[in-house]
Legacy VTK file of the C-alpha trace (Angstrom):
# vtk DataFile Version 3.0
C-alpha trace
ASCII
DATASET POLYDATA
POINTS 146 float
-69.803 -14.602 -151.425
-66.541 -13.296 -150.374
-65.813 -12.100 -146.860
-65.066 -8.456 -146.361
-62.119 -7.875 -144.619
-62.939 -5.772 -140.669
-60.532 -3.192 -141.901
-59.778 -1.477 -138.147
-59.822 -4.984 -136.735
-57.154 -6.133 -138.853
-55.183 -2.694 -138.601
-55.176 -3.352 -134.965
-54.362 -6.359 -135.213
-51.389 -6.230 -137.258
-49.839 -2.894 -134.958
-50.342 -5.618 -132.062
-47.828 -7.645 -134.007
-45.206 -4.990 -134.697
-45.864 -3.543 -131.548
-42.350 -3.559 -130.107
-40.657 -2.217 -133.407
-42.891 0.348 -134.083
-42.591 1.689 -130.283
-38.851 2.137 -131.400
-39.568 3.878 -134.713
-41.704 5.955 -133.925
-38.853 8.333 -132.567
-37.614 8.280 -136.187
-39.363 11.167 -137.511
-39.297 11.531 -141.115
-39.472 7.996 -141.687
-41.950 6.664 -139.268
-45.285 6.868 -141.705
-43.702 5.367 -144.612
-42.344 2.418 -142.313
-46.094 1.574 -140.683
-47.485 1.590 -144.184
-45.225 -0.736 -145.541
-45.560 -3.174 -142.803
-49.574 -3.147 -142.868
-48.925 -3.838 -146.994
-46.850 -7.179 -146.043
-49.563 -8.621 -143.709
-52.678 -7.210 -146.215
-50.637 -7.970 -149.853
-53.183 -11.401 -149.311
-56.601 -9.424 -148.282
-56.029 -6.784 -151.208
-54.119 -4.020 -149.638
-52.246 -1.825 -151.420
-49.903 1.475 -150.294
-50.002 4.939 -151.975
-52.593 4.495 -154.812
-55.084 6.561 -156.453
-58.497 5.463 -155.493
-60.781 7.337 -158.488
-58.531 9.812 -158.446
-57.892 10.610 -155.577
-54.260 9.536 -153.296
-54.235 7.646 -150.292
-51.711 5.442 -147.876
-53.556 2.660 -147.989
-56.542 0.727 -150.348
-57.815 -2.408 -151.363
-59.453 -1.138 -154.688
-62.344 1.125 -154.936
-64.138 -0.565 -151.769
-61.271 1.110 -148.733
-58.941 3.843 -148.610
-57.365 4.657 -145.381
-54.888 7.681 -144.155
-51.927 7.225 -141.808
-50.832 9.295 -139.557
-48.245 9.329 -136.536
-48.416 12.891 -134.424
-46.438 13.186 -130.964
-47.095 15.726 -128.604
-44.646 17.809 -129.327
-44.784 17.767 -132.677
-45.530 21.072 -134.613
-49.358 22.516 -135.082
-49.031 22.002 -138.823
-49.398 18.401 -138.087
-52.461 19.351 -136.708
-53.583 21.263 -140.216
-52.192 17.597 -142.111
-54.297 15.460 -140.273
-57.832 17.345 -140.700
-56.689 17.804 -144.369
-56.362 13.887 -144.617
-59.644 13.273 -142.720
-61.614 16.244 -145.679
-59.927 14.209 -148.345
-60.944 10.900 -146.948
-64.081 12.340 -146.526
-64.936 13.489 -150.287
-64.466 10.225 -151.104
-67.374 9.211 -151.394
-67.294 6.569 -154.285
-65.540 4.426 -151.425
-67.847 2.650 -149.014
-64.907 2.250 -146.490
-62.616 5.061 -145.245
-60.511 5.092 -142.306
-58.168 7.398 -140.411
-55.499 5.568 -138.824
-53.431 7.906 -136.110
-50.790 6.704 -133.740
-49.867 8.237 -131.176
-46.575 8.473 -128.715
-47.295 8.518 -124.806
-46.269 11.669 -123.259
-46.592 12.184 -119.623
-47.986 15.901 -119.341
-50.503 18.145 -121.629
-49.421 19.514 -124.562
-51.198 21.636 -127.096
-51.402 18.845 -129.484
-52.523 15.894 -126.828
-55.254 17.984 -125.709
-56.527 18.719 -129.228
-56.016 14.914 -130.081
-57.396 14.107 -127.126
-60.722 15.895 -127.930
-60.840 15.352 -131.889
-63.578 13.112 -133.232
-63.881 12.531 -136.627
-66.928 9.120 -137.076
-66.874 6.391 -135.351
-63.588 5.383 -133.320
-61.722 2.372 -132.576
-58.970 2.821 -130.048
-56.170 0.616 -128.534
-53.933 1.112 -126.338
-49.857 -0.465 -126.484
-46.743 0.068 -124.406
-45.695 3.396 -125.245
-48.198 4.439 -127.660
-52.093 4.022 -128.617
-53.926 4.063 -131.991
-57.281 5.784 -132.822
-58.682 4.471 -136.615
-62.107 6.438 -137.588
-64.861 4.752 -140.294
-65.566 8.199 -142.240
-67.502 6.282 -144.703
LINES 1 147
146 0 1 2 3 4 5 6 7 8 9 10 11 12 13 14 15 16 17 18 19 20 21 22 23 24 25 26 27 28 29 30 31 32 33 34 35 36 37 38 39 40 41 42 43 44 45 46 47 48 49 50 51 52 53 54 55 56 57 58 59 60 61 62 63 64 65 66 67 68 69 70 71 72 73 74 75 76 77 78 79 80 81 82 83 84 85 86 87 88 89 90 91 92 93 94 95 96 97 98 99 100 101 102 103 104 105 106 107 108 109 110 111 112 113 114 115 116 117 118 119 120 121 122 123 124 125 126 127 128 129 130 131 132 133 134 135 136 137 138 139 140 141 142 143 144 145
């Protein structure tokens, strides 16, 4: 029997690898998203991963066929409340999924040195289960919804 792949391990894992270029791109809003998913497709092309599929119908970021779909998502602290509006959309759309035994919600976030609206409201969201780690200049959160 094939082994399944530990999804937020390996997301984790590869961010740890890209750390330094991603803590440079992610002051390149507009682009920053699209740049992490690509990256987690070249290290997961060989576990199944695929970027911006349908998954029975429904979009995502990220998937390795019907059995994951994942969401991405980079919000700074200053960035506007409609991010705030994206990112619970994602997690209600990840959510309906339920034909997929494994769905994640990936968000990276920027270090800021004060409160902001938008820290304290990521600060205190909870969506499943929660992985976290910590890197210079930024951390990532990944929830299992499913």
């Amino acid at each position: 029997m094939a082994r399944k792949t530990d999804w937020p391990e390996f997301f984790i894992d590869r961010i740890e690898r890209i750390e330094r270029r991603l803590k440079k791109v992610l002051d390149a809003s507009g682009c920053r998203e699209g740049w992490l998913q690509g990256e987690l497709f070249l290290h997961g092309q060989s576990n199944g991963l695929s970027v911006n599929t349908h998954v029975g119908g429904t979009f995502c970021d990220l998937s390795c066929g019907a059995e994951m779909a994942a969401e991405v998502k980079i919000i700074g602290a200053r960035d506007h409340s409609k991010m705030r509006s994206r990112l619970e959309s994602d997690v209600a759309r990840l959510k309906k999924m339920t034909h997929v035994p494994r769905r994640y919600m990936i968000l990276v976030r920027p270090d800021h040195p004060g409160k902001t609206i938008m820290t304290k409201y990521l600060d205190e969201c909870s969506f499943g289960r929660c992985k976290s780690a910590v890197f210079d200049g930024f951390r990532v959160q990944i929830w299992q919804l499913g």
